[in-house]
C-alpha positions in Angstrom: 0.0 0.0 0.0 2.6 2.7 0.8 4.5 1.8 -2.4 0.9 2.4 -4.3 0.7 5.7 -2.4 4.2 6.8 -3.3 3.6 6.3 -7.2 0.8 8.0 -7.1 1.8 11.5 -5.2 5.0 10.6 -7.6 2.6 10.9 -10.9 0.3 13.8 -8.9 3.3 16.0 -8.7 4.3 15.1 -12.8 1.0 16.7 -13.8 1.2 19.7 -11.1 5.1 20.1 -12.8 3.4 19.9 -16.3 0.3 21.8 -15.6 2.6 24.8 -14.2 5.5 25.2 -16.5 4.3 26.1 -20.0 6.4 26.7 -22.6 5.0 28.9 -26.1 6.0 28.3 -29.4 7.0 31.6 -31.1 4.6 32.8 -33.4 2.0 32.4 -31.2 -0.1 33.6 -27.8 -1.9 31.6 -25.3 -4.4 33.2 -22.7 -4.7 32.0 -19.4 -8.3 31.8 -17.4 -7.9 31.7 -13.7 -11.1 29.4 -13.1 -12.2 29.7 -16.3 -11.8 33.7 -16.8 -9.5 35.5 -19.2 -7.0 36.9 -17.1 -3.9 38.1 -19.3 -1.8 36.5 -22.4 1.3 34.5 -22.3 3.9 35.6 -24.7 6.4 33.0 -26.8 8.7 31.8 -24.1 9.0 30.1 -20.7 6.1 30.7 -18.4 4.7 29.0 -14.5 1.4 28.8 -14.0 -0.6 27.8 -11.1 -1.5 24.6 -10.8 -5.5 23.6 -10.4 -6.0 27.3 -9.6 -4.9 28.8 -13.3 -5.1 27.2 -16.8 -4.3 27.7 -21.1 -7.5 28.9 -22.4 -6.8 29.4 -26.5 -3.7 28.9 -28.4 -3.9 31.5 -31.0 -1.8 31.6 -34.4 -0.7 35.3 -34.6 1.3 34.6 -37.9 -0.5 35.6 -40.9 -2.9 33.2 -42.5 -4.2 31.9 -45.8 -7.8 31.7 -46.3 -9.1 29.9 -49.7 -13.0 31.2 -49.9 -14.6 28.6 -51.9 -16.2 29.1 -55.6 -19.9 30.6 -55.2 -22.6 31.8 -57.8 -23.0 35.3 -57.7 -25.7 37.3 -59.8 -24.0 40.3 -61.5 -25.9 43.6 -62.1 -27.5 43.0 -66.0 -28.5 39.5 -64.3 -25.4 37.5 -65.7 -24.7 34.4 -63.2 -20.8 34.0 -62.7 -18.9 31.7 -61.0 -16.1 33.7 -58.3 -13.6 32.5 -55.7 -10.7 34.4 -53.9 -7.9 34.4 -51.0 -8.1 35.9 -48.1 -4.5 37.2 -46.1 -5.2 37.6 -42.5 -3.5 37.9 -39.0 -4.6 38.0 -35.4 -3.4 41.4 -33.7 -5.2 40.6 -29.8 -5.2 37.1 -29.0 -7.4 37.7 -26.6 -10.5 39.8 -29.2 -9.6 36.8 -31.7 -10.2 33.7 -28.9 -13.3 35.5 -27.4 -15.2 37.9 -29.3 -16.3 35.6 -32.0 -16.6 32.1 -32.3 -15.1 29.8 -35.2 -13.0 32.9 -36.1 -12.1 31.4 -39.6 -15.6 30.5 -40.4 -16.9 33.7 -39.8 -14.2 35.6 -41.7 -14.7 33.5 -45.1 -18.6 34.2 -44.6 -17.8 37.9 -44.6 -15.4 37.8 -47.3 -18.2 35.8 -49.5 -21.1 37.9 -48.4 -19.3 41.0 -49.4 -18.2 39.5 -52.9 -21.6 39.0 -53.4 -22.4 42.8 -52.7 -19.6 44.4 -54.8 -20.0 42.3 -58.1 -24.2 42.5 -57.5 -23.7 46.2 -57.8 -21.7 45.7 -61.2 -22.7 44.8 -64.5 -21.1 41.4 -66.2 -17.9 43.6 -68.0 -17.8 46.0 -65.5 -17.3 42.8 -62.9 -14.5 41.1 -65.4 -12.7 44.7 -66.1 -12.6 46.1 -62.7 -11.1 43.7 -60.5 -8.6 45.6 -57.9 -11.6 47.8 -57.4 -13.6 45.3 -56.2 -10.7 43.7 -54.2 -10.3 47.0 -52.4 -14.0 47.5 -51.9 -14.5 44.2 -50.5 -10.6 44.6 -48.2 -11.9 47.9 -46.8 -16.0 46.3 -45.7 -14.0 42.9 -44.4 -11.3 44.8 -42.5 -13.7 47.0 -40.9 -16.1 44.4 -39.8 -13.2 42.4 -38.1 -11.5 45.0 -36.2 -13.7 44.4 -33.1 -12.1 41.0 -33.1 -8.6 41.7 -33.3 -8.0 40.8 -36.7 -6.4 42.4 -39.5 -7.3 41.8 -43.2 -4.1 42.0 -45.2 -5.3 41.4 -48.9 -8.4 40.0 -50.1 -7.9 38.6 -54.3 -10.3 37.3 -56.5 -8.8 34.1 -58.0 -10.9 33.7 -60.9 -14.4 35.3 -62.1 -16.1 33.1 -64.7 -19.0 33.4 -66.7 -21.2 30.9 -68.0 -19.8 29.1 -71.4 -23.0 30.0 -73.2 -21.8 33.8 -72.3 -18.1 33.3 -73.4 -19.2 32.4 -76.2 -21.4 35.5 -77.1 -18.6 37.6 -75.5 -16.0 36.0 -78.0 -18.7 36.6 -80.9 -18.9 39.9 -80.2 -15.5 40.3 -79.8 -14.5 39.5 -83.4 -17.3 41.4 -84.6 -15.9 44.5 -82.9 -12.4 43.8 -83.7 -13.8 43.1 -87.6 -15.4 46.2 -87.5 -12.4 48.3 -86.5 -9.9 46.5 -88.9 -13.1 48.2 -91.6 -12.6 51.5 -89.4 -9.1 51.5 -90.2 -9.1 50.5 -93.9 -11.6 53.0 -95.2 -9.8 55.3 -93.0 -6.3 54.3 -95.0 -7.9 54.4 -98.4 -9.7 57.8 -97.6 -6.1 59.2 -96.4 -4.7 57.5 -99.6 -7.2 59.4 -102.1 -6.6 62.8 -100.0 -3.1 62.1 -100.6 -3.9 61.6 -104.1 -5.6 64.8 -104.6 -3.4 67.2 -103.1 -0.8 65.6 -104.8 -2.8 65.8 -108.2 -3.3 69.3 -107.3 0.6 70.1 -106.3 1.0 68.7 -109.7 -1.8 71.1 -111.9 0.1 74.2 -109.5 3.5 73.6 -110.3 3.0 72.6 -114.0 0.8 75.9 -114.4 3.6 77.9 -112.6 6.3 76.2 -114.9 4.4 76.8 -118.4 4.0 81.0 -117.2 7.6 80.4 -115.9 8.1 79.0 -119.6 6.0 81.3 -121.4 8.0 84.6 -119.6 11.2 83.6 -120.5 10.0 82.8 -124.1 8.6 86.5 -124.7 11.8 87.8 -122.6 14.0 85.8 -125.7 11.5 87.5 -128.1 12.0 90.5 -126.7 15.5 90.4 -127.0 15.3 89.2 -130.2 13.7 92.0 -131.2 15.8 94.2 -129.7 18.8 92.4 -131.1 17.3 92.4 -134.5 16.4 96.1 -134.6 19.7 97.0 -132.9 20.9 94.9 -136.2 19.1 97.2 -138.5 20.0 100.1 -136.6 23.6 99.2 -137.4 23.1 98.5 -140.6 21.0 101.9 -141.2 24.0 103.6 -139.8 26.4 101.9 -142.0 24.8 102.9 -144.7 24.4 106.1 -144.1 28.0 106.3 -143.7 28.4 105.1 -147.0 29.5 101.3 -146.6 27.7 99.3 -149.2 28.6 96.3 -148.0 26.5 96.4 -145.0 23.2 96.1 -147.1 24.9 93.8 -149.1 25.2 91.6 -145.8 22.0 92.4 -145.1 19.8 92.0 -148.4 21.7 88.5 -148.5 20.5 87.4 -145.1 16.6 88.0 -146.0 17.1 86.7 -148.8 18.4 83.2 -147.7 15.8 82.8 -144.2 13.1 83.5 -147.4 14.6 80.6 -149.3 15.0 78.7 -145.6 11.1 79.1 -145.3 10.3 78.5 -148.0 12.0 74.8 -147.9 11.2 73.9 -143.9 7.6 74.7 -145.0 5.3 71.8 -144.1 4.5 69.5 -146.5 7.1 70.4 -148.5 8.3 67.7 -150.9 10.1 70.0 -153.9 11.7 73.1 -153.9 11.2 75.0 -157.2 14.5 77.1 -157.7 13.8 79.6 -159.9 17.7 81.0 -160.0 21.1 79.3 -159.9 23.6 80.3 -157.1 25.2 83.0 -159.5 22.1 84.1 -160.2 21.5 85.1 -156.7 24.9 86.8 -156.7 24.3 88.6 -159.0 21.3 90.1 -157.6 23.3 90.7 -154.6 25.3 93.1 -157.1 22.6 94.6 -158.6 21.4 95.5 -155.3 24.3 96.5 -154.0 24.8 99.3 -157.4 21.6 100.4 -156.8 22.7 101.4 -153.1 25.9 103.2 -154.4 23.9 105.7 -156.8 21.2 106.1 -154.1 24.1 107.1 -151.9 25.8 109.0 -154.7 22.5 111.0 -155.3 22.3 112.2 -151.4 22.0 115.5 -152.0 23.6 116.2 -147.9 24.3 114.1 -144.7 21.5 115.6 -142.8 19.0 113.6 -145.1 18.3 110.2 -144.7 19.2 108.2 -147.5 17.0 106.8 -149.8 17.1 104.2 -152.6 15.4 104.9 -156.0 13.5 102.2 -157.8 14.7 101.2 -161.3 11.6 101.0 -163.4 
């Protein structure tokens, strides 16, 4: 009997020894209830409790954790039915808020998270809901944080996985996709070939400016080369006038001769123009060079002063 006795105030002490010293893992917090009420929070380390008088109440996880909120069916705005899961990044700030404010702490986080998910794409029509993404994720972060503040818990980051419609509504969505993207490759090519023809014109027109400025450009310098001509030509005359008037015959012999060969020059270039009738040989023509030429002499002869102009008389 006293050896019974012995083991068992042996084992009785073990527990005491084992309900008293309590050792927490780091990244955690346990509370401790003195007969069942929260009385303070043991921190990651070595700690001595009271035996029988005080006890662990809640082990809390105050690392961040990883909540996966299921897939759910959630009625958009125009009345399309999509298919929607997320993450939710959480972590306990008060051990004590987390292990007795709420109960099933996890459970009641994801049904917020889901409820709210709900709220934000029911306000949103079907492309708003696939285009707008972060700004549900912030809307739903900042409903979610707010509502678990009270139980010590902060909401890192709430993201929406995947959003998916029905396949009936991809489909249309990919219909009218192409369609659109058909209709702006159209856009753009009448767009190209009206740019193209505008091109065209101006350039047409650029053309009908610059040829109309090059045939007056072409046309002034060809009465400017007439003019001169002219001038050349009477400036000629003038010179030959003046020669003869001063008495040298061979000037109007030169010029008599030149007339008369651009006649007989015209006379062959004219269009048309298969024969030539001569009606002269060569010393023909010479000699009505000569005869020309005496005729000038006796005109000059005959000047009765040098103030007159001379003037050649007519053999009848």
């Amino acid at each position: 009997m006293g050896g019974i006795l012995a083991a068992i105030v042996i084992f009785a002490l073990v527990v005491l020894v084992a309900k008293a010293v309590r050792m927490v893992p780091q990244g955690y917090e346990w509370t401790v209830e003195t007969f069942g009420k929260y009385t303070h929070t043991l921190s990651p380390g070595l700690h001595f409790l009271m035996p029988i008088y005080q006890g662990v109440g809640r082990k809390i996880n105050m690392m961040e954790q990883v909540l996966e909120v299921p897939s759910q069916d959630v009625i958009t705005k125009d009345n399309a039915v999509v298919k929607v899961d997320g993450i939710v990044f959480f972590s306990v700030l008060d051990a004590a808020k987390a292990a007795y404010e709420v109960a099933t702490l996890e459970i009641a986080i994801l049904n917020l998270v889901m409820t709210n998910i709900r709220t934000s794409i029911g306000s949103l029509d079907l492309d708003e809901s696939l285009s707008k993404r972060d700004e549900i994720n912030a809307k739903v972060l900042v409903a979610v944080d707010a509502a678990t503040h009270p139980w010590g818990i902060k909401v890192n980051r709430i993201e929406l996985k995947d959003i998916a419609p029905p396949r009936d509504l991809v489909d249309s969505m990919a219909r009218q996709m192409k369609a659109e993207r058909e209709k702006r490759a159209n856009i753009l090519e009448a767009e190209g070939f009206r740019q193209a023809a505008i091109l065209k014109a101006e350039g047409e027109k650029q053309s009908v400016i610059l040829e109309a400025e090059g045939n007056r450009e072409a046309a002034f310098r060809a009465a400017e080369a007439r003019e001169r001509a002219a001038e050349a030509e009477a400036k000629a005359t003038q010179l030959v006038s003046d020669a003869i008037s001063a008495g040298n015959v061979q000037a109007i012999n030169y010029f008599v001769a030149q007339k008369y060969i651009e006649a007989f020059k015209a006379l062959a270039e004219a269009p048309n123009q298969k024969f030539v009738m001569m009606p002269m040989e060569a010393s023909g023509v010479i000699g009505s060079l000569a005869g020309i030429a005496e005729l000038a002499r006796e005109a000059l002869e005959r000047q009765p002063s040098a103030s007159k102009p001379p003037q050649l008389s007519q053999r009848g």
